[in-house]
C-alpha positions as CSV (number, residue, x, y, z in Angstrom):
1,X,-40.0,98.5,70.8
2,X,-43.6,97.4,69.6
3,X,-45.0,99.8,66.5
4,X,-47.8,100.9,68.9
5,X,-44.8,102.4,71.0
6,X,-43.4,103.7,68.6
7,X,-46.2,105.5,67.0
8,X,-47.3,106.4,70.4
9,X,-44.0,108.0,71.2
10,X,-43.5,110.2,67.9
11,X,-47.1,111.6,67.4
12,X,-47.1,112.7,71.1
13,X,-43.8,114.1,71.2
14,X,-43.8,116.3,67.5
15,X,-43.5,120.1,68.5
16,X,-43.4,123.4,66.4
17,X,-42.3,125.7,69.1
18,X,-40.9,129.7,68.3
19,X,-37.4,129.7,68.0
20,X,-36.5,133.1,67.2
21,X,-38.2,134.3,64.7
22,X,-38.2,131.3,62.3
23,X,-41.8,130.1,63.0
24,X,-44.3,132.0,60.2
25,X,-47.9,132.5,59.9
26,X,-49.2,130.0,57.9
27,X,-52.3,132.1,56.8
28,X,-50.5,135.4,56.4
29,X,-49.1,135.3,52.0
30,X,-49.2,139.1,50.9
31,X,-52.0,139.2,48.0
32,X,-49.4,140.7,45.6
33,X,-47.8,137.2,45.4
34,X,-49.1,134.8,42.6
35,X,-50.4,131.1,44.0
36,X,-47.9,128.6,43.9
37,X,-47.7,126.4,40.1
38,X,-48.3,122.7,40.6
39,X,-46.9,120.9,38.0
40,X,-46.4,117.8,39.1
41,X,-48.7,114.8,41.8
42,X,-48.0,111.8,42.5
43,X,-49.4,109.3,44.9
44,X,-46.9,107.9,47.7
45,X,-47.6,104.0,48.6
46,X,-45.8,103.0,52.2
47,X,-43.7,100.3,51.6
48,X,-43.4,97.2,53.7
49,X,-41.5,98.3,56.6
50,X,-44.5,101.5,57.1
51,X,-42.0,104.5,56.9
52,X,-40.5,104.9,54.0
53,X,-42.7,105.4,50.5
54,X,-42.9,105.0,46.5
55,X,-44.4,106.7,44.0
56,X,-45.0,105.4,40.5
57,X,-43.5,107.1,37.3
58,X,-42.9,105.6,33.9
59,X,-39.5,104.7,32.6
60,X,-39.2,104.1,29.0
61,X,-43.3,103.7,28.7
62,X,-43.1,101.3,31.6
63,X,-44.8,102.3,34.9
64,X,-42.6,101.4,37.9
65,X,-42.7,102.3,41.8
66,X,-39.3,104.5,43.1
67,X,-38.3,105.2,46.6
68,X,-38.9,108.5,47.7
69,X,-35.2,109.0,48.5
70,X,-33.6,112.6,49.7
71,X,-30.4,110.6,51.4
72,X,-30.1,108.7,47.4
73,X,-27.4,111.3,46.3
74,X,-28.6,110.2,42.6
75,X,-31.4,108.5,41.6
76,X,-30.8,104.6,41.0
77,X,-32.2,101.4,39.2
78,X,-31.7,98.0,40.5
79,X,-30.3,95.6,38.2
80,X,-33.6,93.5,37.7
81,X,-35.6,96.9,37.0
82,X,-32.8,98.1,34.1
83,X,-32.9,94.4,32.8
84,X,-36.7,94.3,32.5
85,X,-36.8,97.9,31.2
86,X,-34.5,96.9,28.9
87,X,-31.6,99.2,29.7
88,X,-28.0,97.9,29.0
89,X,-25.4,98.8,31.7
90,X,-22.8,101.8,31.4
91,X,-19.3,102.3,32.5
92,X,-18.9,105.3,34.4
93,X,-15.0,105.7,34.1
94,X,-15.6,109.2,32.2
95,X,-18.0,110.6,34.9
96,X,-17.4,110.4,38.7
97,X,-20.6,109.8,40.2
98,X,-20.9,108.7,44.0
99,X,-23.8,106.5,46.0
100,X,-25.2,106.8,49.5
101,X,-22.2,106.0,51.5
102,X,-19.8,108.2,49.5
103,X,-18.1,105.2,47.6
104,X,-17.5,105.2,43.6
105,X,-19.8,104.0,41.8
106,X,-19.3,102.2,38.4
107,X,-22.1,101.4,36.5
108,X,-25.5,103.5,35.7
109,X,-28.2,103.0,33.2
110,X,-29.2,106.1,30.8
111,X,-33.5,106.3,30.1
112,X,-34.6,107.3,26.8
113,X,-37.6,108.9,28.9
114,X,-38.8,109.5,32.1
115,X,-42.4,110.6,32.5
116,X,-43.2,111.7,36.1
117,X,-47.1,112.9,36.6
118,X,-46.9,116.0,34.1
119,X,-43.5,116.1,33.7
120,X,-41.6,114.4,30.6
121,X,-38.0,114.6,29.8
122,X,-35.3,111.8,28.6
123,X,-31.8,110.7,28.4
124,X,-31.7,110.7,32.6
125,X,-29.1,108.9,34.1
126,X,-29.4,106.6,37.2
127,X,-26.7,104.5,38.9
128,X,-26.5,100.7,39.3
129,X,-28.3,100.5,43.3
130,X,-29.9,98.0,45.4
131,X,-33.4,98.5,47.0
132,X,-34.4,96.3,50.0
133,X,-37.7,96.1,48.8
134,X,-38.5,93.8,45.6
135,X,-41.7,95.9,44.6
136,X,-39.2,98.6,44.3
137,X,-37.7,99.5,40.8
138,X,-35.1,102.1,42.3
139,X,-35.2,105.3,43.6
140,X,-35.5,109.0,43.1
141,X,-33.1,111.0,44.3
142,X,-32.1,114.8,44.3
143,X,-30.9,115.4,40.8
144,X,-34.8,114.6,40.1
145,X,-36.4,117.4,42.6
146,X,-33.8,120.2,43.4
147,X,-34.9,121.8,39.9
148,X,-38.2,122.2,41.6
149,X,-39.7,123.0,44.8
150,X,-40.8,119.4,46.1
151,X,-43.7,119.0,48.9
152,X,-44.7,115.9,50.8
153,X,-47.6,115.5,52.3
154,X,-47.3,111.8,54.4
155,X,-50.8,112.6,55.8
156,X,-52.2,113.1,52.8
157,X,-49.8,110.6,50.9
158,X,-48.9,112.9,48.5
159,X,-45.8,114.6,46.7
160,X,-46.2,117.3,44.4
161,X,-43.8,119.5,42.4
162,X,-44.1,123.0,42.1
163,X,-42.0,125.8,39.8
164,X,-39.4,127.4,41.9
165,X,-40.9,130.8,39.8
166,X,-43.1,132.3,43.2
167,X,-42.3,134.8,45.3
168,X,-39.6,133.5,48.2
169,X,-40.9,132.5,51.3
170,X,-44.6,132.5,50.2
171,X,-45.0,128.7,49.8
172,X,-46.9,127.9,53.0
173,X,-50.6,127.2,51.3
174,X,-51.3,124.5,53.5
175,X,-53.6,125.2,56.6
176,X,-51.3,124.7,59.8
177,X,-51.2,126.0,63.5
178,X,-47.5,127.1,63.1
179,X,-44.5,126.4,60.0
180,X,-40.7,126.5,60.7
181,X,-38.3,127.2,58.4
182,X,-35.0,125.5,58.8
183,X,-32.0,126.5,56.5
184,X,-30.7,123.2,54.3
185,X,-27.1,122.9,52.8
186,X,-27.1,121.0,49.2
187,X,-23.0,119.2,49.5
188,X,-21.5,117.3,47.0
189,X,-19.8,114.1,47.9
190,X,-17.0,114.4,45.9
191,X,-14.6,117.4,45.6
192,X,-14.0,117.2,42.2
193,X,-17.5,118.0,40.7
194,X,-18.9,118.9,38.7
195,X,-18.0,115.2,37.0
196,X,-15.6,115.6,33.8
197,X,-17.7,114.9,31.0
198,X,-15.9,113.8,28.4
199,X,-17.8,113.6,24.5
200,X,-18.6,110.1,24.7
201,X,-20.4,110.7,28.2
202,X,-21.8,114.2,27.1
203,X,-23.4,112.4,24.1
204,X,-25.3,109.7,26.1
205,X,-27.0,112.7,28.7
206,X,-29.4,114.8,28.3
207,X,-28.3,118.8,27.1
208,X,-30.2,120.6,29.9
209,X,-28.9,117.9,32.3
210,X,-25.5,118.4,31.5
211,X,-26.0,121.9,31.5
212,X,-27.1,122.0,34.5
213,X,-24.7,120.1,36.5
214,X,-22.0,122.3,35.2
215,X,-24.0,125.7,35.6
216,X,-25.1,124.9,39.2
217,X,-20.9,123.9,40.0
218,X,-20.3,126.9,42.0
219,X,-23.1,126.9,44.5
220,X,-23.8,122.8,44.4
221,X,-23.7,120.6,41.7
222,X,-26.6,118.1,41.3
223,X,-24.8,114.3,40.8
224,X,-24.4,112.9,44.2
225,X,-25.5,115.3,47.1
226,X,-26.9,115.5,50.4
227,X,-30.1,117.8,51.7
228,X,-28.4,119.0,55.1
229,X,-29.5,121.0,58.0
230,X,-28.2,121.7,61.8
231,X,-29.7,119.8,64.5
232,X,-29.2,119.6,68.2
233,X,-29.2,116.0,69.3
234,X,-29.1,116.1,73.6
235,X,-27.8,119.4,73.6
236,X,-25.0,118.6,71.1
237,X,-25.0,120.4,67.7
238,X,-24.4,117.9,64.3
239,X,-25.0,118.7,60.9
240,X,-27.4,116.0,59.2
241,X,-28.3,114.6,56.3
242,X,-32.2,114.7,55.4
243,X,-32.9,111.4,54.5
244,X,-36.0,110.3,53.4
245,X,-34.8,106.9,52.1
246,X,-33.8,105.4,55.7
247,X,-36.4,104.1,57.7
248,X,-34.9,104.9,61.3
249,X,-32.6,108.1,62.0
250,X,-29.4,106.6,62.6
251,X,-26.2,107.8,64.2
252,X,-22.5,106.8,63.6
253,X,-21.0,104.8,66.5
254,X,-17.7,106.6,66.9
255,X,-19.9,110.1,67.7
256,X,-22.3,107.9,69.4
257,X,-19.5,106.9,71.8
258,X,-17.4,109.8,71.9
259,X,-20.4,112.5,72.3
260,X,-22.7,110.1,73.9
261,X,-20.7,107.4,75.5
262,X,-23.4,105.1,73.9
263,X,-21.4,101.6,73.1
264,X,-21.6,99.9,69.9
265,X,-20.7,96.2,71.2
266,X,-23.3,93.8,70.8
267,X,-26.2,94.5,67.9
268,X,-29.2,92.7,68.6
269,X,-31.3,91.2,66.2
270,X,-34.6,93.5,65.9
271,X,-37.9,91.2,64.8
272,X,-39.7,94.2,63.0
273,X,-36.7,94.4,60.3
274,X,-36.9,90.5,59.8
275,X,-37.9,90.0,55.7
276,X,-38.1,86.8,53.9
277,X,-35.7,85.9,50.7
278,X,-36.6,83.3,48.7
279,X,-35.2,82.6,44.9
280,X,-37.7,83.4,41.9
281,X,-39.2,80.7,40.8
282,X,-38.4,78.9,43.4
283,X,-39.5,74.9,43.4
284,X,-42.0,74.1,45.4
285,X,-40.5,72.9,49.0
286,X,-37.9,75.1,48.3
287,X,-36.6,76.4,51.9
288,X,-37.2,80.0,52.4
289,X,-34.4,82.1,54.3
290,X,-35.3,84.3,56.7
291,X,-33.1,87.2,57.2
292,X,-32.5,89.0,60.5
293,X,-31.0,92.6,60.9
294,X,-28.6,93.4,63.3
295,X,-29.1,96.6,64.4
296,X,-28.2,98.5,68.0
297,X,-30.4,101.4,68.5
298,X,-30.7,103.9,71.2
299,X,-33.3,106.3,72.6
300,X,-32.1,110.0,72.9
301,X,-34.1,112.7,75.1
302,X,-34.1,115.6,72.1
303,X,-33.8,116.4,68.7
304,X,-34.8,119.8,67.4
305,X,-34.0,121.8,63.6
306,X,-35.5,125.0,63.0
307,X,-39.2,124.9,65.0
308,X,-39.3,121.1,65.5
309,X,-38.7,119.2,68.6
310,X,-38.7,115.8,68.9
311,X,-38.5,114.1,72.3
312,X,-37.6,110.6,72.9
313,X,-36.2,110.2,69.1
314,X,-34.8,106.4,68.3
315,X,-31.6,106.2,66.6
316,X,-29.9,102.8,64.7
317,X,-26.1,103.6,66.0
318,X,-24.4,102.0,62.8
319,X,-20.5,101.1,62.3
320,X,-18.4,104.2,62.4
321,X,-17.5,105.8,59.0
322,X,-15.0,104.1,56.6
323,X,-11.3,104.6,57.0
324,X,-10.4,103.5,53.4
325,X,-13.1,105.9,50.8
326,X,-13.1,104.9,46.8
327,X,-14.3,108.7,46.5
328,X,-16.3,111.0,48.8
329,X,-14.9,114.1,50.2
330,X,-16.6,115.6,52.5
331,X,-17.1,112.4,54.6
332,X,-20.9,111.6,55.8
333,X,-22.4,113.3,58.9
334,X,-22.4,111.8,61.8
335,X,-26.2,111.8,62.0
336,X,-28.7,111.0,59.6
337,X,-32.3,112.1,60.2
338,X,-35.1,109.3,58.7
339,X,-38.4,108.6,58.7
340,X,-39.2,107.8,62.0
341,X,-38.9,111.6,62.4
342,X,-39.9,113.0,58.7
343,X,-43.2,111.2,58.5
344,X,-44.7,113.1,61.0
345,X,-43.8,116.2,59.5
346,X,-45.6,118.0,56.0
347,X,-42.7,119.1,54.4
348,X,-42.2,121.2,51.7
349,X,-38.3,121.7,50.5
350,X,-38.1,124.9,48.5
351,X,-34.8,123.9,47.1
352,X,-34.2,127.4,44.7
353,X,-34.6,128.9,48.5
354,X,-32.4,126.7,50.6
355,X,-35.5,126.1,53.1
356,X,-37.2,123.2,54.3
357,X,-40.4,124.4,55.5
358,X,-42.0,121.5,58.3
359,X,-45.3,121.5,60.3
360,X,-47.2,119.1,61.8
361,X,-48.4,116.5,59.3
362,X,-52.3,115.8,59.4
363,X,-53.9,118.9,58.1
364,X,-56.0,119.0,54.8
365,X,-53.9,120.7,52.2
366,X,-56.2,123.8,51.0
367,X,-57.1,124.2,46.8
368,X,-56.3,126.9,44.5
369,X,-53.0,126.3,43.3
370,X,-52.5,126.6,39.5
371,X,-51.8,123.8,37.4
372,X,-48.6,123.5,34.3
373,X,-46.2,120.9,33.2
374,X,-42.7,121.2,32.2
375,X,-39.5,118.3,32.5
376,X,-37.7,117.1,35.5
């Protein structure tokens, strides 16, 4: 499929359409309620595949460029990044922390600060990850937004934090023919959080980190979660990670086949996923390698949450989930919605609130919106 078809196909096929009572008036916030309290921009930069995006921070008094990444569980470093930052490698036998696909993870790096727009903290910790884009340090996960509402703006390329401290529901200040609100689920991917922390872990974090991972233990711990909502995919019902951090919604082939009777036998290579790989300092004549993905996709009729349809969505159907898990309990969703789908959306997840509120991207965000600073 061509990116004109593409583009063609989601812009035209975006809906916000009454569901029972969970569309809202974007105009109508009650005067008694304070504006919302910015306290945190940033600018998003696409990457090179033109859905997902980066925003730049500082780590250590270095600026680098993150991934914008709900699906991340945790936020991440590559190796290079932590080596040119200067960050020496941990062992994470003490803590149990868990990446993207629900497997242990081993290593993580700990910042001595993080500066993010106006907000400053330090001793963050980020697992050992790989990025599939080289101007990429990393990304930012979860356990750097859910202490904050989090807004993005793709039109506009923005994302901006604001204090969870308003009044709930009243965080619509964006112009917009019609907002849904669609209910989001933060779950762990490991049953036995929150992580033990033993002294020699505890020492290395930061207090309010710590404190907050074990505080927040009953209702959802931060280290390695998912953002995830219902969705109706074809008239079946699947609960779905939000996913930010995947370029194409994607569906695992064992429901694709039992639900769907969609086949997972022969992946075909897809041209617009082709990147080149070539050594650092590499020797002139060196020869370049070009990489192919291998990915089988398939074209659904629907997929609604909350308000929003989306007709004709794309999916990557991917290998079925692992039989043999290092950690990870509950086991991923079956369906994972991605950017193909959230870029056309303004979306603002009010994470104190357990609400995602969506409309159609492309409207000029209105002013008047106080300004503060505080830590991530």
């Amino acid at each position: 499929m061509s990116k004109s078809a593409f583009v063609r196909i989601t812009t035209s096929a975006l809906a916000l359409m009454a569901t029972g009572g969970m569309l809202l008036d974007a105009q109508a916030l009650p005067r008694s309620c304070g504006p919302l309290k910015e306290v945190a921009s940033l600018e998003m930069s696409a990457l090179a595949d033109g859905a997902r995006v980066s925003v730049p921070l500082k780590i250590n008094g270095t600026p680098v460029h993150l991934l914008v990444d709900t699906g991340a569980g945790m936020s991440s470093l590559t190796k290079p990044a932590a080596a040119m930052l200067g960050m020496r490698p941990r062992d994470s036998e003490t803590m149990h922390l868990v990446n993207e696909d629900g497997a242990a993870v081993h290593r993580y790096y700990v910042a001595d600060g993080l500066q993010l727009g106006g907000l400053v903290t330090r001793n963050i910790p980020f697992v050992q990850g790989d990025i599939d884009d080289a101007r990429v340090s990393g990304a930012i996960g979860p356990d750097l937004m859910m202490r904050y509402d989090v807004e993005m703006d793709f039109s506009q390329q923005k994302l901006t934090y604001f204090s969870q401290a308003h009044c709930p529901g009243h965080v619509v200040h964006w112009q917009a023919d019609a907002v849904t609100q669609v209910p989001i689920s933060i779950t762990p991917r490991a049953k036995d959080y929150p992580p033990t922390l033993l002294p020699s872990a505890i020492g290395s974090l930061s207090p309010d980190f710590v404190a907050m991972a074990i505080t927040l233990a009953d209702r959802s711990p931060i280290l390695g979660t998912d953002i995830r909502a219902k969705v109706m995919l074809d008239g079946h019902a699947f609960i779905a990670n939000i996913d930010t951090g995947l370029d194409i919604s994607t569906i695992n082939s064992k429901a694709a086949r039992d639900t769907f009777a969609v086949a997972f036998d022969n992946p075909r290579p897809e041209v617009s996923q082709a990147r080149q790989v070539q050594p650092p300092q590499a020797a002139p004549g060196t020869e370049t390698v070009v990489v192919t993905a291998q990915r089988e996709q398939h074209q659904f009729h629907t997929l609604t949450f909350g308000g929003v349809t989306v007709v004709n969505p794309l999916f990557v159907v991917k290998p079925g989930p692992m039989s043999v898990r290092s950690a990870g309990d509950p086991s991923p969703p079956d369906v994972t919605i991605g950017m193909n789908v959230l870029r056309n959306l303004h979306l603002y997840f009010a994470f104190g609130e357990r609400m995602l509120y969506a409309s159609a991207a492309g409207v000029q965000a209105q002013t008047g919106k106080d300004e503060g600073a505080g830590t991530p």
